[in-house]
C-alpha positions in Angstrom: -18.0 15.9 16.6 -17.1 13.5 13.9 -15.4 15.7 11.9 -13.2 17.1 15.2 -11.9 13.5 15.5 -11.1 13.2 11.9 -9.5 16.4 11.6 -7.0 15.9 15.1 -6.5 12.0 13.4 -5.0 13.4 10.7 -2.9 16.0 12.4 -1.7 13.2 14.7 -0.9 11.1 11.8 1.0 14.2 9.4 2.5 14.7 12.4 4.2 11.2 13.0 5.0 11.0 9.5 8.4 13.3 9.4 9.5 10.6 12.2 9.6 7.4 10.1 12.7 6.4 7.7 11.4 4.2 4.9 8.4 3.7 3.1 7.5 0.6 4.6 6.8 2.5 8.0 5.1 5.6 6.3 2.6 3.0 4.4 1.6 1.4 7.8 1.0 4.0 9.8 -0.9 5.3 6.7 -2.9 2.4 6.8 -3.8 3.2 10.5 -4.8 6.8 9.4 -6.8 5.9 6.9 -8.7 3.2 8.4 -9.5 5.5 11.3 -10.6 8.2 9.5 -12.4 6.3 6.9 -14.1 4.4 10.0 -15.2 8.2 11.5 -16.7 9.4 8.5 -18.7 6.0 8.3 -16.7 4.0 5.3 -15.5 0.8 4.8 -12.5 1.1 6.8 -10.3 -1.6 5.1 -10.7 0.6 2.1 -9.6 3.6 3.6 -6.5 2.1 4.9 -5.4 0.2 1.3 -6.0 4.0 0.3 -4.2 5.3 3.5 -1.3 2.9 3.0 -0.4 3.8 -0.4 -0.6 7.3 0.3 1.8 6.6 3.2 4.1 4.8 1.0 4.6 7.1 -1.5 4.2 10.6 0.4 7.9 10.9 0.4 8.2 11.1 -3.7 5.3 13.2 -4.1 5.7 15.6 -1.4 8.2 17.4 0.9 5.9 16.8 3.8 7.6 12.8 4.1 11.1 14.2 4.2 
């Protein structure tokens, strides 16, 4: 069951992230994702969202998925 909530978590999130506009709104909701998901599997979940966060914030320059 854990890994059903993680894996709809993360759709929900890759989902929301083609609606944001600037880096600042990708990093946050991030943030949110990676908190969640970090506090699903069982991790610290202010860890997962620093990681979350900067994964937001820079989606847009690494992939096309941010666009």
């Amino acid at each position: 069951m854990v890994k059903y909530t993680w894996i709809l978590a993360a759709g929900a999130f890759l989902s929301l992230s083609g609606c944001l506009e600037n880096d600042l709104q990708r990093g946050l909701v991030g943030a949110a994702g990676g908190a969640v998901a970090a506090d699903a599997l069982g991790y610290d979940p202010v860890t997962g969202a620093l990681i979350g966060g900067a994964a937001g914030a820079v989606c847009d320059e690494i992939t096309r998925i941010c666009r």
